[in-house]
C-alpha distance (Angstrom), angle and dihedral (degrees) to the residues before:
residue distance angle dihedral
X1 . . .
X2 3.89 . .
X3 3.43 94.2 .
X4 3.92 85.4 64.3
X5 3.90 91.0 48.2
X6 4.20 94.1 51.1
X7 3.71 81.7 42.7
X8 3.93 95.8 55.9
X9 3.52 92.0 38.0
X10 3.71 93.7 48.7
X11 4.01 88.5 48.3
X12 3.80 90.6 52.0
X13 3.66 86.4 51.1
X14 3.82 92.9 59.2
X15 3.56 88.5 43.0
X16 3.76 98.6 51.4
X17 3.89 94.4 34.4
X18 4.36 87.5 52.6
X19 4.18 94.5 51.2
X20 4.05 81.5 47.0
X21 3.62 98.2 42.5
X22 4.19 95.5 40.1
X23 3.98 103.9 27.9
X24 3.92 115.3 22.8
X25 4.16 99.5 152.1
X26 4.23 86.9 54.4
X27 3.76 90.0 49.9
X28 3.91 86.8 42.6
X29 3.68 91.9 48.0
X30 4.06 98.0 42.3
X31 4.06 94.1 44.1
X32 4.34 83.6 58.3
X33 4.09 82.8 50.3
X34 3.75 86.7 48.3
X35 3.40 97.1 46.6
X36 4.17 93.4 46.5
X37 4.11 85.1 67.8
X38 3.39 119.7 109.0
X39 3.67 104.9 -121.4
X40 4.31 94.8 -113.6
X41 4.11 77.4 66.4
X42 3.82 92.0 47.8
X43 3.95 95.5 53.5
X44 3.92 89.1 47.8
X45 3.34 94.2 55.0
X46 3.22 95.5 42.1
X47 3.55 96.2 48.6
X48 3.98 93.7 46.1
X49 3.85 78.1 58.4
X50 3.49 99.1 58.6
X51 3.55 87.0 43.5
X52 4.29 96.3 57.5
X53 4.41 85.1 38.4
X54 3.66 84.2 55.4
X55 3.59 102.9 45.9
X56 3.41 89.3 44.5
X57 3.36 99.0 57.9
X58 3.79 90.8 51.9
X59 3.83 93.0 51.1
X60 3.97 88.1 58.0
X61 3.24 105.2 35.5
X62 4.06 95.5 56.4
């Protein structure tokens, strides 16, 4: 079980550190988008999110 954790945070990691590392004006330019949304937008997102993480999940680990 924690190995899967350090493993998911690891991967995000990667992730985050690669869009950083290989396109740092489109992360610039979508965090101002982000940060233009009213926050009722925000939570859906984020919550539709959580939603497709957690179904995910479920589809690989059956």
């Amino acid at each position: 079980m924690i190995e899967d954790i350090l493993f998911g945070l690891g991967f995000v990691a990667v992730i985050e550190g690669l869009v950083l590392a290989l396109a740092p004006q489109h992360l610039k330019r979508a965090l101002a988008v982000i940060s233009s949304l009213p926050p009722e937008r925000l939570r859906l997102m984020a919550l539709i999110l959580i939603a497709l993480g957690v179904a995910l999940i479920a589809l690989v680990r059956r």
